[in-house]
MARNUKOL-757480 format. One record per residue (C-alpha): residue number from 1; chain; x, y, z. Coordinates in steps of 0.001 Angstrom, whole numbers. Example, Ala and Ser with C-alpha at 12.3 -4.5 7.8 and 13.67 -1.06 7.14 Angstrom:
<nodes>
+------+-------+---------+---------+---------+
| resi | chain |      c1 |      c2 |      c3 |
+------+-------+---------+---------+---------+
|    1 |     A |   12300 |   -4500 |    7800 |
|    2 |     A |   13670 |   -1060 |    7140 |
+------+-------+---------+---------+---------+
</nodes>
This chain:
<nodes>
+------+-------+---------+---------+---------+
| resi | chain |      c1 |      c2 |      c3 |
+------+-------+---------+---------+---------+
|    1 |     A |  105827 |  188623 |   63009 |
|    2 |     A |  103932 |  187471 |   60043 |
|    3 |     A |  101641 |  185461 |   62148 |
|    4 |     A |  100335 |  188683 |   64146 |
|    5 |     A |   98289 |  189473 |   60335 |
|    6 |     A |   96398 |  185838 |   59700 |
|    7 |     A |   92824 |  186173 |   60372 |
|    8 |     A |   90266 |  183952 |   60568 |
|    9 |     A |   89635 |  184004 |   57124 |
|   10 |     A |   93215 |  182921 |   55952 |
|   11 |     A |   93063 |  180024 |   58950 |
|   12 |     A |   89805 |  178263 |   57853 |
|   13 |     A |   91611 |  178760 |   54009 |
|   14 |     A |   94467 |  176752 |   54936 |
|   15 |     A |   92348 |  174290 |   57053 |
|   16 |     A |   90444 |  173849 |   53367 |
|   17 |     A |   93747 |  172930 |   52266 |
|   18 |     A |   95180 |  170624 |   54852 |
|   19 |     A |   91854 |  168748 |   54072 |
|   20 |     A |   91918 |  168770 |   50656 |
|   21 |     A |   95296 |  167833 |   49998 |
|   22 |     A |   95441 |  164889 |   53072 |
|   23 |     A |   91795 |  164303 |   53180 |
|   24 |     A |   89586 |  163248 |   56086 |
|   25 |     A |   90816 |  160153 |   57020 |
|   26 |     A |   94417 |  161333 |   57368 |
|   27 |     A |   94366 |  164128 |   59530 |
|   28 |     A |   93882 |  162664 |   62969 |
|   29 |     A |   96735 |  160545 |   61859 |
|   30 |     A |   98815 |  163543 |   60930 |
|   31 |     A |   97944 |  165344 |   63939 |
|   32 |     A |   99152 |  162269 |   66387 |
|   33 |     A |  102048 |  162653 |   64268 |
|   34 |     A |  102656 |  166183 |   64890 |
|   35 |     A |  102179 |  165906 |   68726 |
|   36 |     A |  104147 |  163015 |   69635 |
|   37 |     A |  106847 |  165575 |   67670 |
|   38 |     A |  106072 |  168192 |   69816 |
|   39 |     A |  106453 |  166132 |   72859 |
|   40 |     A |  109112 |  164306 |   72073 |
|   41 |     A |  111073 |  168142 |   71004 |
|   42 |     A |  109560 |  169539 |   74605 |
|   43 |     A |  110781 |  166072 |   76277 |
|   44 |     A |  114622 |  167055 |   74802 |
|   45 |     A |  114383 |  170927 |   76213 |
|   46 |     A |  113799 |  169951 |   79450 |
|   47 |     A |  116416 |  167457 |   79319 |
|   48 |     A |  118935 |  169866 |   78449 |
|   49 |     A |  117992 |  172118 |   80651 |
|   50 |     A |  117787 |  169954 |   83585 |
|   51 |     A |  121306 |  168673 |   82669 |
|   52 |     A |  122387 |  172362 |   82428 |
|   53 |     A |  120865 |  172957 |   86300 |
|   54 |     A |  122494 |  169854 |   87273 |
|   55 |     A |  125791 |  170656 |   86028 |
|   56 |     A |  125504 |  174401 |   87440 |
|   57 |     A |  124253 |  173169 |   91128 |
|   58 |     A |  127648 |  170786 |   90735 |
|   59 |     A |  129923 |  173396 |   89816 |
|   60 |     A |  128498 |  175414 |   92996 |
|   61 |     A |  129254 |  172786 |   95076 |
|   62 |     A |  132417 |  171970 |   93981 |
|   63 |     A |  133337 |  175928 |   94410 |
|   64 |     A |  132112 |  175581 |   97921 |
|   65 |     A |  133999 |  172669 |   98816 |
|   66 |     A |  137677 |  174518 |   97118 |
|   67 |     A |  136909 |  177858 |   99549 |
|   68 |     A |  135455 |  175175 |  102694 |
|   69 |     A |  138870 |  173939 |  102493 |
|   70 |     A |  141342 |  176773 |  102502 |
|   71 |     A |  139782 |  178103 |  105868 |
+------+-------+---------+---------+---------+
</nodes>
């Protein structure tokens, strides 16, 4: 919730920062960084949750075949 207050005041402060502290050079690099993170973190969600469909669709089926069966 803290985010809802930052203006654009306090954003172009800490983009002062970010430069200051990694300078110019570095910050493309840092940013490649930070995305390849972000897709590799996305990549791992929707690998769980595929896994988690998968498992749920098998689990269907195998309750279909048990009540298939008894008829």
């Amino acid at each position: 919730m803290l985010f809802l207050f930052i203006g654009t005041t306090e954003i172009i402060l800490i983009a002062l920062v970010v430069l200051l502290i990694f300078g110019g050079k570095k910050i493309p690099e840092l940013m490649k960084g930070i995305g390849k993170g972000v897709k590799s973190f996305k990549d791992g969600v929707n690998g769980v949750e595929d896994e988690k469909d998968n498992l749920s669709q098998q689990d269907k089926d195998t309750s279909g075949d048990k009540t298939a069966g008894k008829a």
